[in-house]
VOPAGU-2260 file (C-alpha; in pm, 1 decimal, decimal comma):
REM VOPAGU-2260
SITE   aa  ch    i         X         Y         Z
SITE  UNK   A    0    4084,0    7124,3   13513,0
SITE  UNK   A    1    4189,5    7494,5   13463,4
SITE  UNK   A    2    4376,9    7590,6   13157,7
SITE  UNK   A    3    4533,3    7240,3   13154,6
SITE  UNK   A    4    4639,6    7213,7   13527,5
SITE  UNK   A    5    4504,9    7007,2   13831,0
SITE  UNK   A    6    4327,9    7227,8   14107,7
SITE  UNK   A    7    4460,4    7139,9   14429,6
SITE  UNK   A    8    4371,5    7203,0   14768,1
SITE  UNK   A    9    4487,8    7521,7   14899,9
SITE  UNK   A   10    4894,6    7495,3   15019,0
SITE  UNK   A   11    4867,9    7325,1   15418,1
SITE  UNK   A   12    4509,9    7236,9   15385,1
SITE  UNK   A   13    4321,9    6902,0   15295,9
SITE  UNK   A   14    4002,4    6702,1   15161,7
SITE  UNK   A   15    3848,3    6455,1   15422,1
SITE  UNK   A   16    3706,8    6166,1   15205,3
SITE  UNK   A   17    3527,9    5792,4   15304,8
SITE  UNK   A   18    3647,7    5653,0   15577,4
SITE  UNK   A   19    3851,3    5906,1   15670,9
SITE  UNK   A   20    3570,2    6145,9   15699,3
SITE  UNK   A   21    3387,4    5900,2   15877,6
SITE  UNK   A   22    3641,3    5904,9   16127,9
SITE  UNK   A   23    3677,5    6290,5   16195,2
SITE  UNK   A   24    3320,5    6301,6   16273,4
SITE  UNK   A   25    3330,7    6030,0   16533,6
SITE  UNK   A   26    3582,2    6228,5   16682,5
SITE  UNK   A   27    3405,4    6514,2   16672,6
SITE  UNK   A   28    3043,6    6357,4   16779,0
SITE  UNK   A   29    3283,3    6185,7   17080,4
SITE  UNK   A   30    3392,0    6505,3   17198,1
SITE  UNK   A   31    3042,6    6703,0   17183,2
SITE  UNK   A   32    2849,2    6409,1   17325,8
SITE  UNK   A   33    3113,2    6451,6   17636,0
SITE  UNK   A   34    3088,6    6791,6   17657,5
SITE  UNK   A   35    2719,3    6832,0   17628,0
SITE  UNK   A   36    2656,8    6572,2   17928,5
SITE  UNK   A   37    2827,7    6776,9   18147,5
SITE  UNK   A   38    2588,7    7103,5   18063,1
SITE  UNK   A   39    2799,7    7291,4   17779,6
SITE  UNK   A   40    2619,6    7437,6   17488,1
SITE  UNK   A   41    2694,7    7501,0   17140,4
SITE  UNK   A   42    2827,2    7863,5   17054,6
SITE  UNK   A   43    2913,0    7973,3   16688,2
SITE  UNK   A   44    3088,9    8224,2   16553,1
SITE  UNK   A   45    3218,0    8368,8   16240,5
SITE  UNK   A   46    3508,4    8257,2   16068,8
SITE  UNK   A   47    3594,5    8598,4   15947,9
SITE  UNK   A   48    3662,8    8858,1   16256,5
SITE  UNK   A   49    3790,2    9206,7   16254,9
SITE  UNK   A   50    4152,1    9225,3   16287,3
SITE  UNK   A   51    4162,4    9447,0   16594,5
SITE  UNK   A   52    3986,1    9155,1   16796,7
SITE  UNK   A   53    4337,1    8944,7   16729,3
SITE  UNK   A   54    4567,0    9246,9   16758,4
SITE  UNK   A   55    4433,5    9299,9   17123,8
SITE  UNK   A   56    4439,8    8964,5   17241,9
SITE  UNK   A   57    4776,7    8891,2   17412,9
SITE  UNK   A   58    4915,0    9228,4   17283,8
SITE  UNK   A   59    5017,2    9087,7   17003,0
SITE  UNK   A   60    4950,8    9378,0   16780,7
SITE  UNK   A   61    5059,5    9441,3   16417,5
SITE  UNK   A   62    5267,9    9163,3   16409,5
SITE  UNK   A   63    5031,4    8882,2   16439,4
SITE  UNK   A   64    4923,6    8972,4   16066,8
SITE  UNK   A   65    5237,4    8716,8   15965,6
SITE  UNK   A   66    5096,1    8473,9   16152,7
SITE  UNK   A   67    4737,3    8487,0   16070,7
SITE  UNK   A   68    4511,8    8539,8   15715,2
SITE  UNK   A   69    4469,8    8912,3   15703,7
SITE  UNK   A   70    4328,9    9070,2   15479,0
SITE  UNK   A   71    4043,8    9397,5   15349,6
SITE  UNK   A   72    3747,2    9341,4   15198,6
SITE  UNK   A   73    3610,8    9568,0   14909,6
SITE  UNK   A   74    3592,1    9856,4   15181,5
SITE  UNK   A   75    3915,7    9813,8   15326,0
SITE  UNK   A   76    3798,8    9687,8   15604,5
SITE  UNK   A   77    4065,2    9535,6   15787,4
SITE  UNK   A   78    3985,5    9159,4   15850,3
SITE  UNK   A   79    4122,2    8789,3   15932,9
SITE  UNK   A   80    4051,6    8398,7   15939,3
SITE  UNK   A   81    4017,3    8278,6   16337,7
SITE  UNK   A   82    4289,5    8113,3   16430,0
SITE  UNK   A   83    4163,2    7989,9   16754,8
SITE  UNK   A   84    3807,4    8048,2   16901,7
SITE  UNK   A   85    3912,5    8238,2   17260,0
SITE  UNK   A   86    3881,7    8563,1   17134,1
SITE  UNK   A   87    3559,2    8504,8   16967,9
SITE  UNK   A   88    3398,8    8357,2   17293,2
SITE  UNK   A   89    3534,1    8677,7   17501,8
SITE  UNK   A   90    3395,1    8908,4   17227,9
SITE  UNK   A   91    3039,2    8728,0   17249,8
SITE  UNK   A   92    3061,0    8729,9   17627,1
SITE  UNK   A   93    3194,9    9092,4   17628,7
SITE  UNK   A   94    2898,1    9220,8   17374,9
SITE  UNK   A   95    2601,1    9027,1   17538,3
SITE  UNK   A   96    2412,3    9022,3   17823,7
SITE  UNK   A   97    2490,0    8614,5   17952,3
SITE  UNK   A   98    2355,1    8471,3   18282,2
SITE  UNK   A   99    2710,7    8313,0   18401,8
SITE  UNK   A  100    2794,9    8054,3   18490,3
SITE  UNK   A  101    2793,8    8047,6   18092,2
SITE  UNK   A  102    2947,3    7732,2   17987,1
SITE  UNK   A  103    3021,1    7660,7   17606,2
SITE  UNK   A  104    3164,9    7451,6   17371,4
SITE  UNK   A  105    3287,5    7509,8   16987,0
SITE  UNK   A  106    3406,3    7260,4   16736,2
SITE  UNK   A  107    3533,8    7404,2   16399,1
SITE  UNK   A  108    3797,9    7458,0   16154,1
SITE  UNK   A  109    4073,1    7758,8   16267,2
SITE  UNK   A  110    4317,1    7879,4   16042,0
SITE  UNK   A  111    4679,1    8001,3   16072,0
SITE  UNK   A  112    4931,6    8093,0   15849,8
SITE  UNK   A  113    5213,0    7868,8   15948,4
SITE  UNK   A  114    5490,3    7702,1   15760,1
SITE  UNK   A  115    5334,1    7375,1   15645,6
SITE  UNK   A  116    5547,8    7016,1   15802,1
SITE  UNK   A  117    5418,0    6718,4   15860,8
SITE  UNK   A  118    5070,9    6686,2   16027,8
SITE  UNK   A  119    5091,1    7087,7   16074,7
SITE  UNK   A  120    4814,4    7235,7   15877,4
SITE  UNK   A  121    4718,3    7607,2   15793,7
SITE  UNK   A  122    4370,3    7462,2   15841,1
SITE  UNK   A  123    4264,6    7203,1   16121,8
SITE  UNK   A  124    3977,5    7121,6   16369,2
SITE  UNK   A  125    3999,0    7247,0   16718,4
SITE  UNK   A  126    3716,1    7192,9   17013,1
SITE  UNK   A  127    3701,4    7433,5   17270,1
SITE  UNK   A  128    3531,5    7454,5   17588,6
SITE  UNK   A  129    3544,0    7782,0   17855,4
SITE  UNK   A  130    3356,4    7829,4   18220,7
SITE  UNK   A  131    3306,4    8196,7   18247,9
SITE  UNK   A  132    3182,4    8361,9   18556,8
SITE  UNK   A  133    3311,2    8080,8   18810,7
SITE  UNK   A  134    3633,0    8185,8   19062,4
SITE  UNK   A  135    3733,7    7883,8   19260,5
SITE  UNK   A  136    3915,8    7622,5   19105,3
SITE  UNK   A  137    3558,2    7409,3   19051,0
SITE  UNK   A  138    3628,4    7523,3   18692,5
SITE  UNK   A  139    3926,7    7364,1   18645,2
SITE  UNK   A  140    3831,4    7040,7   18822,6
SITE  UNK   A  141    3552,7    7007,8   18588,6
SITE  UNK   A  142    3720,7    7076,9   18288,0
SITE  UNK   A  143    3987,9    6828,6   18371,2
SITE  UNK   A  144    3718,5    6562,9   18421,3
SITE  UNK   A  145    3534,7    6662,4   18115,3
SITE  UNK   A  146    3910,9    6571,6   17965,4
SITE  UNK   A  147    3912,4    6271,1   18136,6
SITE  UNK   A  148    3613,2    6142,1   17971,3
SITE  UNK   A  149    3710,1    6266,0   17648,2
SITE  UNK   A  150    3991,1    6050,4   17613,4
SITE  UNK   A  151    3822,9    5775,8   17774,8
SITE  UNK   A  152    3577,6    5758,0   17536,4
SITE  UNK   A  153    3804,1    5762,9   17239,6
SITE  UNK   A  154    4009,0    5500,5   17430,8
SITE  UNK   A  155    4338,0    5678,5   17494,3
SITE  UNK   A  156    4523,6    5743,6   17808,6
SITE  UNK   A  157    4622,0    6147,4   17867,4
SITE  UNK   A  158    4935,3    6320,3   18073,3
SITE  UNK   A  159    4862,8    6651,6   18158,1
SITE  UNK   A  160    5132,2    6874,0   18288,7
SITE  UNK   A  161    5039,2    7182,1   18510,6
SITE  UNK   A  162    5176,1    7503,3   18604,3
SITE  UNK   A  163    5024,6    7843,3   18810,3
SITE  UNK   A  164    5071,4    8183,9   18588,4
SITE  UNK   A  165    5085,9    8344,4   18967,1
SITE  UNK   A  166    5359,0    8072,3   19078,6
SITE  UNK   A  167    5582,4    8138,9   18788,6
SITE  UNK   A  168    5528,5    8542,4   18755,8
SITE  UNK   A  169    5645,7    8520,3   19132,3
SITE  UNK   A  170    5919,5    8281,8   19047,5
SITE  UNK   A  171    6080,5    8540,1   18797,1
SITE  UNK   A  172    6019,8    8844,7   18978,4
SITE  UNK   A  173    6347,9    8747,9   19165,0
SITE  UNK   A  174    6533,9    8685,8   18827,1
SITE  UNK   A  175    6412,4    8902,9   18543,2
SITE  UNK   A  176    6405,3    9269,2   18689,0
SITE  UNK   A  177    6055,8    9392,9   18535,9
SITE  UNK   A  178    6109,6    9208,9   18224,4
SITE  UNK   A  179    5851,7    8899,4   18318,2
SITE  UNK   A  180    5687,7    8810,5   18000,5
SITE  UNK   A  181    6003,9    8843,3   17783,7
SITE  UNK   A  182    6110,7    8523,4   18004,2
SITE  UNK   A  183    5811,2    8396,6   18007,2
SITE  UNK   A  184    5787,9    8380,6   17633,2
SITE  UNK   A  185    6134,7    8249,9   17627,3
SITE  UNK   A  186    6099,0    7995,8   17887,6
SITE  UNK   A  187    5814,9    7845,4   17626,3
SITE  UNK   A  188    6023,4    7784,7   17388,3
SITE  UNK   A  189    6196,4    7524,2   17617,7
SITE  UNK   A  190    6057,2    7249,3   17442,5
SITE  UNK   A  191    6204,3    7369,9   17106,4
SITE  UNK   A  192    6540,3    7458,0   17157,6
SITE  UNK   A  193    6826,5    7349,9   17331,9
SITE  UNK   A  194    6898,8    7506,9   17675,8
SITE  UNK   A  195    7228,1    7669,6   17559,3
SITE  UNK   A  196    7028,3    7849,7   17318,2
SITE  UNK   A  197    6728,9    7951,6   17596,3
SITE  UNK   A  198    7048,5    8041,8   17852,3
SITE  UNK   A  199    7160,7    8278,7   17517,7
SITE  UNK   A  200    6795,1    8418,7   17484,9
SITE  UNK   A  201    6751,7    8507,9   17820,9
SITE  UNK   A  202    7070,0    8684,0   17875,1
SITE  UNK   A  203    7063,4    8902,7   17545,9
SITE  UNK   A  204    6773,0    9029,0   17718,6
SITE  UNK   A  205    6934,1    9097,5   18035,2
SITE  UNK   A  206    6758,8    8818,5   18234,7
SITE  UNK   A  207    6937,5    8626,2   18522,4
SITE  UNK   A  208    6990,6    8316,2   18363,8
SITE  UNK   A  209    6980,2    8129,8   18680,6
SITE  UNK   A  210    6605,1    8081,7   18663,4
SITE  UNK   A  211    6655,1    7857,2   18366,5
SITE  UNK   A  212    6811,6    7603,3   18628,0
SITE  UNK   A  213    6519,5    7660,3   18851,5
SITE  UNK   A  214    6278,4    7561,8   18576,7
SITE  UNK   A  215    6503,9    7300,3   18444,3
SITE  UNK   A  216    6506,5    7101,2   18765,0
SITE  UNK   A  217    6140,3    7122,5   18778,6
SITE  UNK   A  218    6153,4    7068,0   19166,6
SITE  UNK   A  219    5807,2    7222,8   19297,7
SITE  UNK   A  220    5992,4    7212,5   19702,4
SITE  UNK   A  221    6228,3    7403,7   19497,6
SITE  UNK   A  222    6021,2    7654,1   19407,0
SITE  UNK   A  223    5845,8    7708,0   19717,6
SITE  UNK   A  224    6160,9    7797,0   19904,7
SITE  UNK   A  225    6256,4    8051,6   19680,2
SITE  UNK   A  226    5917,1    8228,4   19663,6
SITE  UNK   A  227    5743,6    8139,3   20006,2
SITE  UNK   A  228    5476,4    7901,7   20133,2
SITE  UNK   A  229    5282,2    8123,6   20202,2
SITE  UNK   A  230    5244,8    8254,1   19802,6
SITE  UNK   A  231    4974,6    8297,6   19622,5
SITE  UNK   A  232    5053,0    8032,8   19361,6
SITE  UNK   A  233    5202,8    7759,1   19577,2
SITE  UNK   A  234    4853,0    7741,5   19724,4
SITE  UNK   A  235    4719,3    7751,1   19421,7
SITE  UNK   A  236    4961,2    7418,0   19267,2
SITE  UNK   A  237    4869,4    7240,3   19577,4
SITE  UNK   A  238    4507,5    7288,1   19602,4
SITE  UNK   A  239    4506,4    7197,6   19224,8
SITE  UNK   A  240    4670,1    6892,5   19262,8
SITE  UNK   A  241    4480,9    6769,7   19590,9
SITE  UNK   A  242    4138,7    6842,3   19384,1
SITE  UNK   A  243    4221,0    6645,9   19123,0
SITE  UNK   A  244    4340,7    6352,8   19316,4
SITE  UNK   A  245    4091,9    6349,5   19525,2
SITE  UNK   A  246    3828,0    6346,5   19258,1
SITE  UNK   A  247    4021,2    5990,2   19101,2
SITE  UNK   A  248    4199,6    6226,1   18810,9
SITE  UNK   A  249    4515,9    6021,3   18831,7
SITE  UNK   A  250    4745,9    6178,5   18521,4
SITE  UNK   A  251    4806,7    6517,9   18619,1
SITE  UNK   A  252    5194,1    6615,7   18753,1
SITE  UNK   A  253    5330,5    6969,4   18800,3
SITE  UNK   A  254    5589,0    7077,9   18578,7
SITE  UNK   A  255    5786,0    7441,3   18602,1
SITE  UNK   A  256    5874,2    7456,2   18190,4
SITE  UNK   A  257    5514,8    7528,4   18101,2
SITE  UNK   A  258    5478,9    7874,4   18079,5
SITE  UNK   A  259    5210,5    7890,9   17824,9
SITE  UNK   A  260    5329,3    8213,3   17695,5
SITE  UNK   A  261    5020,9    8407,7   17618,4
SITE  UNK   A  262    5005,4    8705,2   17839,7
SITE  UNK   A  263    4643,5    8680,9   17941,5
SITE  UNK   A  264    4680,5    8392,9   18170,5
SITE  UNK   A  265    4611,8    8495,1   18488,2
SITE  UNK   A  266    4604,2    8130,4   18695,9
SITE  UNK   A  267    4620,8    7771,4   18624,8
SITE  UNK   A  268    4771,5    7634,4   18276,1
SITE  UNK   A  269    4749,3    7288,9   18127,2
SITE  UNK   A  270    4886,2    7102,1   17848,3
SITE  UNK   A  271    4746,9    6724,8   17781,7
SITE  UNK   A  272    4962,1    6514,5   17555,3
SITE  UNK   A  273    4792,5    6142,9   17406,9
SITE  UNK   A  274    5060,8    5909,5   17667,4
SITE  UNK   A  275    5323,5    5814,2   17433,9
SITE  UNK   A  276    5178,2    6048,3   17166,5
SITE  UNK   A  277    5159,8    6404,5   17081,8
SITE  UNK   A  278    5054,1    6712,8   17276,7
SITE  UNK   A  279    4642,4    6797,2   17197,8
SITE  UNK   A  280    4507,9    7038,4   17436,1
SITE  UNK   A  281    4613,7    7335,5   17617,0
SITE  UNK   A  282    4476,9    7610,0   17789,8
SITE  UNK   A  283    4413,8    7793,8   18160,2
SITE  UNK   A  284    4261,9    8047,0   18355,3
SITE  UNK   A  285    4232,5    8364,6   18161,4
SITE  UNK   A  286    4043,1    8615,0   18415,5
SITE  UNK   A  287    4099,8    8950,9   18218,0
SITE  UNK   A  288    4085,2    8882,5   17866,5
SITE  UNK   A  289    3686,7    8942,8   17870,2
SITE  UNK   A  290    3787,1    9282,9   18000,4
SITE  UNK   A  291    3998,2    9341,4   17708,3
SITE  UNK   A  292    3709,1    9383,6   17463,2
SITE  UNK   A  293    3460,0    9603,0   17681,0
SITE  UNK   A  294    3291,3    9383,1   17907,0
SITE  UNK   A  295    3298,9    9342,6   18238,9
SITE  UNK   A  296    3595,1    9187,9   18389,9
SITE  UNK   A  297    3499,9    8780,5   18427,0
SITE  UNK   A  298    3634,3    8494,4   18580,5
SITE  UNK   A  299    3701,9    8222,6   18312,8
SITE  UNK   A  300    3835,9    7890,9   18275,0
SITE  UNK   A  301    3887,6    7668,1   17944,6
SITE  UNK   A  302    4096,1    7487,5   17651,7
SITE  UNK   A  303    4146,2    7355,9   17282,7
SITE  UNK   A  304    4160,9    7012,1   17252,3
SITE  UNK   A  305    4331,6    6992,6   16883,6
SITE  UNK   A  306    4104,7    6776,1   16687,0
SITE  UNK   A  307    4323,5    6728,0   16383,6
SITE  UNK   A  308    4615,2    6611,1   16589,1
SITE  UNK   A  309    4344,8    6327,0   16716,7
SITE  UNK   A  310    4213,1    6226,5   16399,0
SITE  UNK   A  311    4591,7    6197,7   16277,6
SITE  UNK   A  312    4751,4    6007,8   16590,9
SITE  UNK   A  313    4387,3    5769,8   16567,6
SITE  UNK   A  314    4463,0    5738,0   16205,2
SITE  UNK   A  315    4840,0    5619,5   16250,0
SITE  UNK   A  316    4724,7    5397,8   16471,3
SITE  UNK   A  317    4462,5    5208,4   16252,4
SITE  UNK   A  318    4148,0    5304,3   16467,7
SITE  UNK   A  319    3839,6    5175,6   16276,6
SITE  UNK   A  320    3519,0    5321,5   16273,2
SITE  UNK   A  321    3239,8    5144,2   16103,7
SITE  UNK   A  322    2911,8    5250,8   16005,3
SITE  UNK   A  323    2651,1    5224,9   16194,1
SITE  UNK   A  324    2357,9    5064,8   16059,7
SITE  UNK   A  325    2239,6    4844,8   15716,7
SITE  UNK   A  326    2365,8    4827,9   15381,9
SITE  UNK   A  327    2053,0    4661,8   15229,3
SITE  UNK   A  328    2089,2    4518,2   14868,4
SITE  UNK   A  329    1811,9    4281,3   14679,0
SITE  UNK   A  330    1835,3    3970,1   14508,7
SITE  UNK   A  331    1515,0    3953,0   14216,7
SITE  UNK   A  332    1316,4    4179,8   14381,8
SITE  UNK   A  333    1205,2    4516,6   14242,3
SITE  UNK   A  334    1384,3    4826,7   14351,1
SITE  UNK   A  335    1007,6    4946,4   14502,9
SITE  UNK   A  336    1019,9    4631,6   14807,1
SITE  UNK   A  337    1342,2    4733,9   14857,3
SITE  UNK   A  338    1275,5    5083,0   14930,2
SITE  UNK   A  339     947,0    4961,7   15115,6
SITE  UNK   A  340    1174,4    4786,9   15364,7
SITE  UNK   A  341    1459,7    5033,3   15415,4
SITE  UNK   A  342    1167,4    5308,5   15470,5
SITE  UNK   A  343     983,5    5091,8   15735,6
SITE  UNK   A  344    1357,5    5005,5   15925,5
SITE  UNK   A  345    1417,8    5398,6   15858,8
SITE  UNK   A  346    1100,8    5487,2   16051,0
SITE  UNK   A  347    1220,9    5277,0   16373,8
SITE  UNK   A  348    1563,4    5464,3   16356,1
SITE  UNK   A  349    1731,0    5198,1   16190,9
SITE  UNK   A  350    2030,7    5370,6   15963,7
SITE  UNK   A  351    1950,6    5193,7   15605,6
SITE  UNK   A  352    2183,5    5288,4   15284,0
SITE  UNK   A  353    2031,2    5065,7   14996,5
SITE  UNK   A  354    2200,9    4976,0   14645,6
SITE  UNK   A  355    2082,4    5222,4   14406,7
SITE  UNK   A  356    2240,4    5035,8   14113,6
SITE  UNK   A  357    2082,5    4683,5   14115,5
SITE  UNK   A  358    2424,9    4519,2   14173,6
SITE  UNK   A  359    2491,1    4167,5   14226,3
SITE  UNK   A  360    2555,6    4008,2   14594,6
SITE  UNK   A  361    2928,1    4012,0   14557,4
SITE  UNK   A  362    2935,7    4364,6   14424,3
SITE  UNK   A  363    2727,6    4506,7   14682,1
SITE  UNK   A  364    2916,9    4368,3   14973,1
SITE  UNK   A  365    3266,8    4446,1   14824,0
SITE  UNK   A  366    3079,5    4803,6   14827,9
SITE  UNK   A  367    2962,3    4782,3   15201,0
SITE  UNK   A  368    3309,9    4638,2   15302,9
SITE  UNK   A  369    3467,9    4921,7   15157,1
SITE  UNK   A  370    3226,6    5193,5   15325,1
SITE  UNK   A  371    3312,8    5026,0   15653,2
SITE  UNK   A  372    2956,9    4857,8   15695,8
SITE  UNK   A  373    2973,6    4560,0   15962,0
SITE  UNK   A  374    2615,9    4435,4   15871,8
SITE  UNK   A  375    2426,0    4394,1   15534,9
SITE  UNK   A  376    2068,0    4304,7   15471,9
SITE  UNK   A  377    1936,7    4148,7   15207,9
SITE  UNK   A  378    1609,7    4077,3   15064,0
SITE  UNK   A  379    1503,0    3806,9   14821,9
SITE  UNK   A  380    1191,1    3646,3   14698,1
SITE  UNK   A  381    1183,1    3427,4   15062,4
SITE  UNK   A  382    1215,2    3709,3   15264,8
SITE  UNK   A  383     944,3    3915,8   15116,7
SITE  UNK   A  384     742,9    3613,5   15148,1
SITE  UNK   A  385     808,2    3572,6   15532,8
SITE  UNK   A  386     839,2    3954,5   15577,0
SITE  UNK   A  387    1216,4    3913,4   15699,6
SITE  UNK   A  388    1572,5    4048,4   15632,7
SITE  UNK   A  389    1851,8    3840,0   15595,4
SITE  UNK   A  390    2158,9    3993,7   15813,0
SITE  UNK   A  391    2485,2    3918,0   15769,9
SITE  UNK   A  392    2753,1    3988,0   15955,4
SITE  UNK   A  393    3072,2    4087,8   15737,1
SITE  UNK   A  394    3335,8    4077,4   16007,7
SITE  UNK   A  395    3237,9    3693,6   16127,5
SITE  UNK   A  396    3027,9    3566,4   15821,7
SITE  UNK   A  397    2761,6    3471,0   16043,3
SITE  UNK   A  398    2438,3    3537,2   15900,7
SITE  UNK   A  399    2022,6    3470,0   15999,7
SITE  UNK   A  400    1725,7    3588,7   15876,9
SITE  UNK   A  401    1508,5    3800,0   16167,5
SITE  UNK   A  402    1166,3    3916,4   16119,7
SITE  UNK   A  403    1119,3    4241,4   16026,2
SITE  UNK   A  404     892,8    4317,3   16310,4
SITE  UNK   A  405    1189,9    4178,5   16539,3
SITE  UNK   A  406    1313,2    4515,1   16514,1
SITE  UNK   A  407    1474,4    4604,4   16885,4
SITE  UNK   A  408    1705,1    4225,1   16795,0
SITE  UNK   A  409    1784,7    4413,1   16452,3
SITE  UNK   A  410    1874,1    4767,6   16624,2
SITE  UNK   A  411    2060,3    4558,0   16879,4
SITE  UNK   A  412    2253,8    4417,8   16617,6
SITE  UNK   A  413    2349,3    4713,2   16402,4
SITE  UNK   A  414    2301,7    5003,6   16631,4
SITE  UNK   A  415    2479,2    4889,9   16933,7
């Protein structure tokens, strides 16, 4: 309490507690076992940049302060919170000498200063992963199938729509007279407001509003009439899309809306939504943004998978994740067996938690129910005697005592 009032969490932002804690590291363990298996390593980097890293990514300038937590330290040093960890990567990448290919992966909190709705925070988890220093679309194949095993793991089904930043740059050179990226940044917004009001946008800016219809009917044939077969981006869509089939990705399908508005796109751009559920990754080929902050220019490949839009769609839909391991209570038997026993299961990587407050059986397992525990041990007078645990399984009731130098049937059990 402070002078009478409640301290809250900070306006958009939240505690993880229990089980719900339990389950946004299972998320995030998911994700990095996935990503590691296919060769990524861990990067980190600070929370706290130097503004002028987010004012030159995407051109965004001065203005991105209202979007982001700016702010000078006591030397008026001109700072912010990340909101995302691309330009961080490119900055590392940029400022050190790495043997490419350099593949990495990052799982943190970002922070942006957004109105606060419903399960939009102005802090949430993101996990990133980028392919510098590869060309050919091999990077995007095996990003895709890193996504592929993401969700499978987690047991959801994705839809990823695709577009080509060359394909649509080509598209609206025969529409929007010079002015590219001011449709391209209206054109995202397609998802947000009406057409009428897109058709509005693009003609105050002097944009042929036919391309809206274009993009509208999403027809890739379409497309490759108006700009040529022969274009650089049609070949790019196509190849794409006959990769990924071939290599069994089933759930990827072209669609013309995505424009992914950030100017330093340069090829391929992806969105993945949970089928029937929200939107949780995005990303693309981003060739020049390395170039951007010094370095040499360097072919690059990656996306955010949002972590907090996961845990929150896994949440709604009552996904349960127990804890691995033993809750291990006593019944008349000093608190020294006890910890005898959960030390010796301990040192064969057996997960123990033990009652520290000499509870009763009913307590304890009320407790371990609670904490999400599928298994309990306990020890009594008989099972000292006969060096044994007595395991019970919460979810069926079944229970047996197993020798404690059974121990691979015990890890079976409550490790599996």
């Amino acid at each position: 309490m402070a002078d009478g009032k409640e301290i809250q969490t900070v306006r958009g932002m939240r505690d993880l507690v229990g089980k719900d804690a339990v389950l946004e590291e299972f998320i995030e363990s998911t994700l990095r076992k996935v990503f590691v298996s296919y060769g990524y390593e861990p990067l980190y980097t600070p929370a706290v940049e130097n503004f002028d890293l987010f004012k030159i990514k995407g051109g965004a300038g001065e203005a991105i302060k209202d979007e982001i937590y700016y702010f000078k330290d006591k030397s008026e040093r001109e700072l912010g919170l990340r909101f995302e960890f691309t330009a961080s990567t490119a900055r590392v990448v940029a400022t050190n000498q790495i043997k490419m290919p350099y593949k990495r992966y990052q799982i943190g909190e970002v922070y942006r200063y957004d109105r606060p709705q419903a399960k939009r925070y102005r802090a949430f988890i993101q996990a990133d992963i980028d392919i510098f220093g590869v060309k050919g679309l091999e990077a995007e194949l095996e990003i895709m199938l890193v996504l592929k095993d993401c969700f499978l793991a987690l047991n959801l089904k994705p839809r990823v729509i695709m577009n080509s930043r060359k394909l649509l740059q080509s598209l609206l050179e025969k529409y929007a007279g010079g002015k590219e990226i001011e449709a391209m940044r209206v054109l995202d917004k397609l998802d947000k407001f009406p057409e009428a009001e897109i058709r509005n946008m693009l003609e105050e800016k002097e944009i042929n509003s036919k391309v809206l219809g274009v993009i509208v009917r999403n027809s890739f044939e379409e497309i490759e009439s108006i700009v040529g077969a022969e274009n650089e981006g049609v070949i790019e869509v196509k190849n794409f899309l006959k990769r990924t089939k071939d290599a069994g990705i089933d759930f990827i399908e072209f669609d013309s809306r995505l424009a992914r508005g950030l100017e330093y796109y340069t090829g391929i751009v992806f969105e993945a939504k949970i089928e029937n559920g929200p939107s949780v990754m995005g990303g693309g080929r981003y060739d020049k943004l390395v170039g951007l902050y010094g370095g040499q220019e360097t072919f690059v490949t990656g996306y955010a998978i949002g972590v907090s839009r996961l845990f929150d769609y896994l949440k709604e839909k009552g996904f349960n994740v127990g804890m691995k391991g033993i809750y291990l209570f006593g019944i008349n038997v000093e608190g020294k067996e006890l910890t005898r026993v959960a030390q010796d299961l301990r040192e064969k990587k057996v997960f123990v938690e033990i009652d520290l407050n000499s509870r009763n059986a009913g307590k304890n397992i009320e407790y371990a129910q609670k904490k999400g525990y599928k298994f309990v041990g306990i020890i009594g007078e008989n099972e000292l005697k006969a060096n044994k645990i007595t395991l019970k399984n919460l979810e069926s009731g079944k229970q047996e005592m197993i020798g404690l130098l059974e121990i691979e049937k015990i890890k079976k059990e409550v490790m599996g």
